[in-house]
N, C-alpha and C positions, 0 to 999 in steps of 0.2 A: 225523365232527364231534366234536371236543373239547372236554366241557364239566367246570368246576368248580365244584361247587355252594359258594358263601356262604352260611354261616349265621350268622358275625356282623360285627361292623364292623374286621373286619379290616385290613391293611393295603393289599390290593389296592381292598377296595370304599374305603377312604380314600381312595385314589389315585383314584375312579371320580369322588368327589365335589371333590378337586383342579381336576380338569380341568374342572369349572363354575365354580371360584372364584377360581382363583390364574392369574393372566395369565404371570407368570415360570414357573412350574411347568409349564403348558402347551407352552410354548416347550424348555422343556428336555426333556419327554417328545415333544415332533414330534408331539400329538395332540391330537385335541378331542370335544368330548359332542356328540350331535347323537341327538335325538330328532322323530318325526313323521313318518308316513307319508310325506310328499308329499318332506320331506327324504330321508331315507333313501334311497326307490325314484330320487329322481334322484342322488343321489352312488352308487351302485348301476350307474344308469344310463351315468351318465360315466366311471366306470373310475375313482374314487375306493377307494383302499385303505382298506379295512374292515378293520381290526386283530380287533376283539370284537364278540361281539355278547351284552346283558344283555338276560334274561328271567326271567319267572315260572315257579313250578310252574305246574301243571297243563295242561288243553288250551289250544294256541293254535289264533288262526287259522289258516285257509289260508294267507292271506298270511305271517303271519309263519315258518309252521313252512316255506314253501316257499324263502325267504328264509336261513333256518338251512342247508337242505337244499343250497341250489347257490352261496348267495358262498362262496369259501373264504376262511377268517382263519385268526390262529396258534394262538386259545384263546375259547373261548365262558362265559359265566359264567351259570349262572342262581341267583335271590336270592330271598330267600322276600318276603311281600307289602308286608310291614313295610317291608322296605330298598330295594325296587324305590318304592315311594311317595315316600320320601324324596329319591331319585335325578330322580325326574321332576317337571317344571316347568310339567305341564299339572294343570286339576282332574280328569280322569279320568288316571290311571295309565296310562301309555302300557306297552302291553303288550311291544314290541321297541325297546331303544337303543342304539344303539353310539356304538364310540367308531375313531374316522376318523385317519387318517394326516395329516400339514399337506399340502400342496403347495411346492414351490419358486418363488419370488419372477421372474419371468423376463420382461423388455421386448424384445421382437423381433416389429422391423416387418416381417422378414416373413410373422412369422404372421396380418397385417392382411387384410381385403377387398382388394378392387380400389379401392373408392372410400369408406377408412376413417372410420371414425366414434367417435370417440376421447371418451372422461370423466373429468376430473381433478378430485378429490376433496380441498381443501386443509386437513389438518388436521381431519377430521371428531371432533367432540367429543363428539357423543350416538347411541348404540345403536342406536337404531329409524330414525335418519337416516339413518346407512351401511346399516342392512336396506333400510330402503326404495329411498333411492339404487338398491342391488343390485336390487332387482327392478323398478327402470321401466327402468334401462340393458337390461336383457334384455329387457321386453316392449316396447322401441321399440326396438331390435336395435341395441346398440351392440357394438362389436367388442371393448372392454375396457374396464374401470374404474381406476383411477390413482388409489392413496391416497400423499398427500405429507405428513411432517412427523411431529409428535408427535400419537397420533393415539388414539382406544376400538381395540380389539381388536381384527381380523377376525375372528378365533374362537371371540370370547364367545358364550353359548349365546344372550341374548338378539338378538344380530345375527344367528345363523344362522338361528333361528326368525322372524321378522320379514321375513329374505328371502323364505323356504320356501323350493322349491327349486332358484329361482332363483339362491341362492349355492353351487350347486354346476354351474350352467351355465355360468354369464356368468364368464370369466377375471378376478381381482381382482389385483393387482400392487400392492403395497409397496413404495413406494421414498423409505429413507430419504437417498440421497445425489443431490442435484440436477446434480450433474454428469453423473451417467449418466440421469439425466431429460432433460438438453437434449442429450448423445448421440444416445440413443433418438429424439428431434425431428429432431435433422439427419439423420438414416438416415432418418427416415417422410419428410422434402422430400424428401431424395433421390429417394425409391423414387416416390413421388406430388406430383408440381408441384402446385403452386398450396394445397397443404397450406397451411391459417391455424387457428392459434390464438386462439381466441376467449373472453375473457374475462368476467364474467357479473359484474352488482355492481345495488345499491342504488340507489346517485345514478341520476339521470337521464341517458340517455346514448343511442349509438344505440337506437330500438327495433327489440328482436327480429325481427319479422316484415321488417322492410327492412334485416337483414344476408344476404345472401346463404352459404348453409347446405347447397347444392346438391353442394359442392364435397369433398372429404377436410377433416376438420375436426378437431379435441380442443376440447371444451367442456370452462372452467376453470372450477368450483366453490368459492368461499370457505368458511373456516369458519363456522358459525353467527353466531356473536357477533362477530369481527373483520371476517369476509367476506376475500375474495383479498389475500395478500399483496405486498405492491409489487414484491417481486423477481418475482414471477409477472405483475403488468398489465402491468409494463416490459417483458414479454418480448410478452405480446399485438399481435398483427396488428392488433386490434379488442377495444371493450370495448363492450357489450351491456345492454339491462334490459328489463324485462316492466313495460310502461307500467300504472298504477295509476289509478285513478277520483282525480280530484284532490279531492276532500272525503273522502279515505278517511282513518278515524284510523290504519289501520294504515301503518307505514311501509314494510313488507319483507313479503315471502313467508317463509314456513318454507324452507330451504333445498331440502328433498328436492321437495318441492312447487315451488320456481320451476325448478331444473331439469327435472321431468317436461313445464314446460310449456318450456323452450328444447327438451328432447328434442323432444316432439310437433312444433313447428312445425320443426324439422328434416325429419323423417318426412317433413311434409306438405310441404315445400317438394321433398323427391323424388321424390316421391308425383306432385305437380305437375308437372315439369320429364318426368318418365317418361310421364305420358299424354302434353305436347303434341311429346314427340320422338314418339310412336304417332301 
């Protein structure tokens, strides 16, 4: 294991604090900050390239020193307490961080289910949305997530943390050119008949629970603030909403929040359809 100790704010540990700040810098070095157990041990887990790994003197844990011991990276760094403090974005000083490799951008259906289940993400505007998004897609098993447009970072630290580590399971795909977006659609009808596109909005429209969700599907997610763009409904099979108490002041769901519930009543409607084929 190769390590170089930091002892002051040199130009490498600059570069450590880059990749939490600078969205262009991050892209040009192909890497990102990710700190937290639960992150870590799952991009670990998944065959996520682990460049570095930053630590303190003294003793570590089990965990961490066994972690040192068997990922191989190119270069380890450890930092005295001072500058490990400043690097981490928790109130206790997270003892092991690294810094992870990006992944490559990639739509292929047929890396899909049998009976895909698809998340289109329009323009997501705010941090802890795309986090959350990423971890209700994974814990109601979606096959991938679809961010469209000008959009927050995938790699911001505050998005990875937010997912935990959930954004190093659940595949996340970028795609800023809509033409190989609706490629990628005609390949998934192809490969899966009856594939629909279902689109998700505000106004009143069909309700959720009586669109049939049984099927191979992509749930389209609006931005926050504009919600789904028209070239995206226009292309919709179907446009959907999560019916509201009518004396409610409120007029809308938080984004990540009306998705988990079109995810859930997906689930349950195969959920359903699987016991009464048993």
């Amino acid at each position: 294991m190769a390590i170089i100790d930091i002892y002051t704010r040199n130009n490498v540990y600059q570069h450590f604090q880059v990749l939490k700040t600078n969205r262009n810098k991050r892209y040009k070095a192909g890497e990102f900050f990710v700190e937290g157990v639960r992150s870590i041990n799952e991009a670990v887990r998944q065959g996520w390239q682990v460049k570095s790994f930053l630590f303190g003197k003294g003793r570590l844990s089990d965990w961490a020193d066994n972690l040192l011991r068997t990922v191989p990276t190119e270069m380890n760094y450890r930092l005295p307490a001072e500058l490990l403090e400043e690097l981490s974005g928790k109130t206790d000083t997270s003892e092991l961080m690294a810094i992870v490799r990006m992944r490559e951008d990639e739509l292929k259906a047929g890396d899909l289910s049998e009976n895909p289940f698809l998340v289109l993400f329009d323009r997501p505007s705010n941090k802890g949305n795309l986090g959350t998004m990423i971890r209700s897609c994974d814990a109601l098993g979606a096959d991938m997530l679809i961010m469209t447009g000008h959009s927050v970072d995938l790699y911001d630290p505050d998005v990875v943390v937010s997912a935990m580590g959930s954004f190093f399971k659940l595949p996340v795909v970028r795609v800023s050119d809509n033409n190989a977006l609706w490629d990628f659609v005609a390949d998934v009808r192809r490969k899966h008949p009856g594939f629909q596109m279902v689109g998700t909005t505000a106004h009143k429209q069909n309700p959720v629970y009586e669109v049939d969700l049984t099927g191979p599907v992509m749930l389209m997610v609006g931005n926050e603030t504009m919600g789904l763009n028209q070239a995206f409904k226009d292309r919709c099979d179907i446009l959907c909403t999560i019916p509201m108490a009518e004396d409610s002041y409120a007029s809308s769901f938080n984004v990540s929040c009306a998705a988990s519930v079109m995810m859930y009543e997906l689930t349950r409607q195969r959920s359903t359809k699987g016991r009464e084929i048993l």
